[in-house]
ZALO-398135 format. One record per residue: residue in one letter; x, y, z of N, C-alpha, C in turn; residue number from 0. Coordinates in steps of 0.1 Angstrom, whole numbers. Example, Ala and Ser with C-alpha at 12.3 -4.5 7.8 and 13.67 -1.06 7.14 Angstrom:
<recs>
  aa    n_x    n_y    n_z   ca_x   ca_y   ca_z    c_x    c_y    c_z    i
   A    132    -57     78    123    -45     78    132    -33     78    0
   S    128    -22     71    137    -11     71    129      0     79    1
</recs>
This chain:
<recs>
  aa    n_x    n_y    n_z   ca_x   ca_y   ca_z    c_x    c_y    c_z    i
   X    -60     17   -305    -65     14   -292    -59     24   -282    0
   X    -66     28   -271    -63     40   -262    -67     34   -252    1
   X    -65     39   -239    -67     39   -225    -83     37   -221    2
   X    -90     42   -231   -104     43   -226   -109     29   -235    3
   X   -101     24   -241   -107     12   -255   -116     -1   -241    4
   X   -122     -6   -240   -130    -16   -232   -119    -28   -230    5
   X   -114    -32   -220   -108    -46   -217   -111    -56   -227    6
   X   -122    -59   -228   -128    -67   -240   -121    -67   -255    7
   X   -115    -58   -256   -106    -53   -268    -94    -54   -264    8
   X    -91    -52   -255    -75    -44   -256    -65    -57   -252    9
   X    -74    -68   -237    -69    -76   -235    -62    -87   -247   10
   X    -77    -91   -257    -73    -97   -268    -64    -96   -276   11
   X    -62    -85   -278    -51    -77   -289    -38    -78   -282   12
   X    -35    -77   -270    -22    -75   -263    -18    -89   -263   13
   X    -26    -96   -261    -23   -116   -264    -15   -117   -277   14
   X    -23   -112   -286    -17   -112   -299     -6   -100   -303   15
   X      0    -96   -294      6    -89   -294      9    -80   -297   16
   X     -2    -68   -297     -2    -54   -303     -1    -48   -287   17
   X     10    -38   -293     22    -31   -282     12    -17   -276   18
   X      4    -12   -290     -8     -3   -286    -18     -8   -271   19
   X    -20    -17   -277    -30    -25   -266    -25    -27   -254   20
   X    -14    -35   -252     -2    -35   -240      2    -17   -236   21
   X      4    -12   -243      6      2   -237     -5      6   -228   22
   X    -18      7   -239    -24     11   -233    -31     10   -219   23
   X    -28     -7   -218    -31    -13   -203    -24    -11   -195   24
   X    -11    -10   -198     -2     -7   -188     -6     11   -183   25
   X     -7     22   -192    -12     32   -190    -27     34   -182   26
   X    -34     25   -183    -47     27   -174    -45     20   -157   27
   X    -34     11   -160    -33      5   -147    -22      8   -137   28
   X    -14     14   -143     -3     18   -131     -7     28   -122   29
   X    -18     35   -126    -20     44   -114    -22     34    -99   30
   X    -32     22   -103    -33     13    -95    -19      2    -88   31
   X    -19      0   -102      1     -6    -91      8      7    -80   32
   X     11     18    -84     15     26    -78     11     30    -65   33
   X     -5     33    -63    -11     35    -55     -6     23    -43   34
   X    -12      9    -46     -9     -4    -42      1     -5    -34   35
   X     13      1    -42     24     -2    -35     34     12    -27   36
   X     24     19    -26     28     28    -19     19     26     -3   37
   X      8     21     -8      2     19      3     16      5     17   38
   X     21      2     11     29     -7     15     38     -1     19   39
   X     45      9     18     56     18     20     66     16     16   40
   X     72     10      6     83      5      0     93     18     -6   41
   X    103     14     -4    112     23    -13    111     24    -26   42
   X    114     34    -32    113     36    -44    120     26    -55   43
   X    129     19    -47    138     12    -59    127     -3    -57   44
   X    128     -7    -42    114    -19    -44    107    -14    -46   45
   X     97     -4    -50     84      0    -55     85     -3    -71   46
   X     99      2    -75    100     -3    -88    104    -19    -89   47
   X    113    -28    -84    107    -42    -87     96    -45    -85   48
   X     88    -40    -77     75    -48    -78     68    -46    -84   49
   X     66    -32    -92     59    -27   -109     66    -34   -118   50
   X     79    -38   -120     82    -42   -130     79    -57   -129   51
   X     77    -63   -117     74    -74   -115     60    -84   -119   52
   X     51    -72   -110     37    -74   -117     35    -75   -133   53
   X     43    -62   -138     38    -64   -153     47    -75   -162   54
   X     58    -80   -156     63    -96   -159     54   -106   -159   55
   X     51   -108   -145     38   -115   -147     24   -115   -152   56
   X     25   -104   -154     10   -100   -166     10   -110   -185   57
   X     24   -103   -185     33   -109   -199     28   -122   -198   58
   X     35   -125   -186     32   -144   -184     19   -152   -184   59
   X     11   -146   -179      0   -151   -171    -12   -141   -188   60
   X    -10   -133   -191    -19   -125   -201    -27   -139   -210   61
   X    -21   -149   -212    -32   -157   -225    -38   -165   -214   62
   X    -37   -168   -199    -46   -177   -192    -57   -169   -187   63
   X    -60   -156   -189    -67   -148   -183    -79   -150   -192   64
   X    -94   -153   -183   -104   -162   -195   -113   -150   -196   65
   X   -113   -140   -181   -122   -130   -187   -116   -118   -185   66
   X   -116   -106   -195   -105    -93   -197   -113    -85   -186   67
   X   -124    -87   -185   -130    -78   -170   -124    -83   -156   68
   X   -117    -96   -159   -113    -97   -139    -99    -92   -143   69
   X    -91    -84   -147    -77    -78   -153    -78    -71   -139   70
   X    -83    -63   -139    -82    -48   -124    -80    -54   -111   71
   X    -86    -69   -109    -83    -80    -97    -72    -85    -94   72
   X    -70    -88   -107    -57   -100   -111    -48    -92   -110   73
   X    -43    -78   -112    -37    -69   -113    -32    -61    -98   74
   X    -47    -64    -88    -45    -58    -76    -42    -73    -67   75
   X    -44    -82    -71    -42    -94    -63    -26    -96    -62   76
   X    -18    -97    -74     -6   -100    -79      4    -86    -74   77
   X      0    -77    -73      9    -63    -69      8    -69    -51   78
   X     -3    -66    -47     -4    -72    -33      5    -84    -28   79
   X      2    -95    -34     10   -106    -36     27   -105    -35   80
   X     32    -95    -46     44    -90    -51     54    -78    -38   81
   X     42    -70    -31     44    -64    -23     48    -74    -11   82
   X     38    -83     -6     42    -92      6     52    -98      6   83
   X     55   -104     -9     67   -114    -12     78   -104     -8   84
   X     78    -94    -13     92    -84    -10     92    -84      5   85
   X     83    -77     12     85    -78     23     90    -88     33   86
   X     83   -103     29     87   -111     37    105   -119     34   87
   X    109   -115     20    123   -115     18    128   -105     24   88
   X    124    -95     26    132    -86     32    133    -87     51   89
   X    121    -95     52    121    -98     68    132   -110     73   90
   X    132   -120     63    146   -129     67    160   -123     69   91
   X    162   -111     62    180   -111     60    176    -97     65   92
   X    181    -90     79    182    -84     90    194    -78     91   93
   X    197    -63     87    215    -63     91    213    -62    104   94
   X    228    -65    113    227    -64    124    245    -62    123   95
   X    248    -51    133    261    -51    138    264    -59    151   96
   X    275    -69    150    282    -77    156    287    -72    164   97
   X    288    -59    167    301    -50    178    285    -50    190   98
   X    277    -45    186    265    -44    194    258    -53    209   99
   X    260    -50    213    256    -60    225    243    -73    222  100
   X    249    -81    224    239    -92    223    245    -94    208  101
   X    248    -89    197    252    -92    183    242   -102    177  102
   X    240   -108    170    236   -119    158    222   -120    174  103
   X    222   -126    187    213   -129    188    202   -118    193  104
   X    203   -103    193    199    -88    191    186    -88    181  105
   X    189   -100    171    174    -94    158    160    -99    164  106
   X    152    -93    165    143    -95    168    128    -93    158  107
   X    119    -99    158    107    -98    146    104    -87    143  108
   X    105    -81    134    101    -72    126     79    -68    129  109
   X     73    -62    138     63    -65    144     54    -57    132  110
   X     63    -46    124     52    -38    114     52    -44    103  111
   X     58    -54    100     56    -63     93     45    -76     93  112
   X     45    -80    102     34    -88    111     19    -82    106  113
   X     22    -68    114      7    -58    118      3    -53    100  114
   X     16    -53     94     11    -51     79      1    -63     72  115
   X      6    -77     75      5    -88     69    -16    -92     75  116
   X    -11    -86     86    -26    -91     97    -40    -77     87  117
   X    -32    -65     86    -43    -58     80    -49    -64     64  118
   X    -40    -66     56    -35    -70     48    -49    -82     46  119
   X    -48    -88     56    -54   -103     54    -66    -96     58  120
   X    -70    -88     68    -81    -91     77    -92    -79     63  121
   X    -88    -75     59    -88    -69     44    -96    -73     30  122
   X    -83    -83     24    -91    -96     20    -98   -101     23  123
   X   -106   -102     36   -112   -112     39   -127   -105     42  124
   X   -126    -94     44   -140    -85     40   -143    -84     28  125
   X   -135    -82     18   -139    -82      5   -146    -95     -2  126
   X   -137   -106      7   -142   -121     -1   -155   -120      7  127
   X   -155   -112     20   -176   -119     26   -186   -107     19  128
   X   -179    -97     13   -189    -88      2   -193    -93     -6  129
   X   -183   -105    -14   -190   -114    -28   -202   -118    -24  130
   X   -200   -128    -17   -211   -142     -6   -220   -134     -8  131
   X   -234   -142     -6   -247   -132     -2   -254   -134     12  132
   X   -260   -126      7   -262   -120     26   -267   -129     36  133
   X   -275   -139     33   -279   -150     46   -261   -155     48  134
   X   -257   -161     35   -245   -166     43   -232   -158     47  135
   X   -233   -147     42   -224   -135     53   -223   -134     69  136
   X   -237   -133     65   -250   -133     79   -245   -142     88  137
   X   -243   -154     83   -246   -164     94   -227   -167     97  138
   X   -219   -163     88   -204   -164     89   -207   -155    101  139
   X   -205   -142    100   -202   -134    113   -209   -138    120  140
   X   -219   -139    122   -231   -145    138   -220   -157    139  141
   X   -216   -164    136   -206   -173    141   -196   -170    144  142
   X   -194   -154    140   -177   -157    145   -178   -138    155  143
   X   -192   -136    162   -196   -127    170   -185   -131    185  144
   X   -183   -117    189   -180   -117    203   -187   -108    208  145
   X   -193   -111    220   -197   -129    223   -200   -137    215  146
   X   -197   -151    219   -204   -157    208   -221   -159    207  147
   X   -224   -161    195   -240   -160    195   -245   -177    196  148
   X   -256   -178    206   -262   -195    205   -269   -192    187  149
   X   -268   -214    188   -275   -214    172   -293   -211    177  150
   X   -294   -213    191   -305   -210    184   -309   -196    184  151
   X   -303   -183    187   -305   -175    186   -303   -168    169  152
   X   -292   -178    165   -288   -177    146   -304   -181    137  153
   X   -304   -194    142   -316   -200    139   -331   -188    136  154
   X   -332   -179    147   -340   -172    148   -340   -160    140  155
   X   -324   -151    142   -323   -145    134   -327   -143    118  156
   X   -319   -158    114   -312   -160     98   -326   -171     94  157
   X   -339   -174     98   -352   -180     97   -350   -196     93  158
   X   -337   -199     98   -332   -210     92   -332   -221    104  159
   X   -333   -236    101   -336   -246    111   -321   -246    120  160
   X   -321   -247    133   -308   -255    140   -301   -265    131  161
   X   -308   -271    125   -294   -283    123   -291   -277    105  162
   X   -295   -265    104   -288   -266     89   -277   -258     90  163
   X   -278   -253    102   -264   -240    106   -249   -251    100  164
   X   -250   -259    107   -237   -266    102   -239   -266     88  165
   X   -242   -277     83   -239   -277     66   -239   -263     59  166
   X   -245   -250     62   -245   -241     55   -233   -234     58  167
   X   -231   -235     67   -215   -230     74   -205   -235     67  168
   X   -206   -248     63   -199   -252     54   -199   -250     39  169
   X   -208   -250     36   -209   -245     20   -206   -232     25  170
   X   -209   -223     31   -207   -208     33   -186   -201     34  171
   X   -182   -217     41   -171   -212     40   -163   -219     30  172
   X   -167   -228     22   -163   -236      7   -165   -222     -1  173
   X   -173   -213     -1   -179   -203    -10   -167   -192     -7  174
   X   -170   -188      1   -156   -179      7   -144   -183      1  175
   X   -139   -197      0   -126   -196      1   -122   -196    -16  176
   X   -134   -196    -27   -133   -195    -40   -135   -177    -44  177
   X   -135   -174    -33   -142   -159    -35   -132   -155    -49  178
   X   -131   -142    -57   -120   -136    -65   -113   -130    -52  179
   X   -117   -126    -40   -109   -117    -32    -98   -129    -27  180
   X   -101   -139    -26    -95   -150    -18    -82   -159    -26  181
   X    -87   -160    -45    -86   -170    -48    -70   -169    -52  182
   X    -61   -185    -47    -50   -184    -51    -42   -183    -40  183
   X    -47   -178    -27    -38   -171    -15    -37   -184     -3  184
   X    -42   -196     -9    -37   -208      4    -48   -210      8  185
   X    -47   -221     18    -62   -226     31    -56   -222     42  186
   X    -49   -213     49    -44   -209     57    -51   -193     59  187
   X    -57   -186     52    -63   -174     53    -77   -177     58  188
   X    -80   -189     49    -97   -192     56    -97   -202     61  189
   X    -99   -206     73    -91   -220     78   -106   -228     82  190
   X   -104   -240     81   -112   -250     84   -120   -254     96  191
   X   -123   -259     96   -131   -262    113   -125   -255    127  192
   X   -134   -248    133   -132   -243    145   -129   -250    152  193
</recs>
């Protein structure tokens, strides 16, 4: 088994624990951890727990995985994941010198951290309305337009009755929050009634 062998193969085999197969996954996919986590800007020594981290959890999580083609997801979901976790441990514990004016009460929020977390999300959340298909994309954004758009002007657009806007808004955002881009990350990313 090699780098180019099909997920379909390599996944199975690494369950059963052939080191070939595990190598070779690990060799086709670190470019993508890497990348991932550089996009994050981490130090080199956190860039490496969070590589070593992900592929702990691969170890762990490798026999629940039902199809070897969502691997490249699961792989970018969990590095991302891994990346935020660091960060946001790193956002509680703040050095601060005591001699410094104002001392201990001087720390203030960390805002590129924030602005990381906000791209981060707003991110995911294009990807999970790429899955959806297009009337109900359609009609998520027309709802969430600035300005905002009247239903009956949705209505007209999306050739759909006034009173089905609600219910489909709802299955539309039930759909969303199972997306693969979404799934796993809380009810707090796609949140419930306006």
């Amino acid at each position: 088994m090699d780098v180019t062998s099909p997920l379909s193969a390599l996944v199975p085999a690494a369950r059963e624990g052939d080191h070939h197969a595990w190598n070779a996954i690990v060799d086709r996919f670190l470019p993508l951890v890497n990348a991932l986590i550089r996009g994050y800007r981490l130090s080199e020594a956190d860039g490496d727990d969070v590589s070593q981290t992900v592929w702990l959890r691969l170890v762990e999580h490798l026999g629940a995985l039902r199809e070897p083609d969502a691997l490249p997801g699961w792989i970018r979901t969990t590095t991302r994941n891994e990346c935020l976790r660091l960060l946001n441990a790193r956002g509680r514990v703040r050095p601060v010198d005591p001699q410094d004016h104002g001392g201990l009460d001087a720390v203030e929020d960390d805002i590129a951290d924030d602005d990381l977390l906000a791209a981060e999300r707003r991110q995911l959340l294009r990807e999970a309305l790429a899955e959806l298909p297009e009337g109900r994309r359609e009609l998520l954004l027309l709802l969430l337009a600035d300005p905002p758009v009247g239903y009956e002007q949705i209505s007209e657009r999306l050739g759909i009755p006034i009173g089905s806007i609600g219910p489909t808004r709802a299955r539309a955002l039930d759909q969303l929050r199972r997306t693969r881009a979404l799934r796993g990350l809380g009810p707090d990313l796609v949140g419930g009634e306006r």
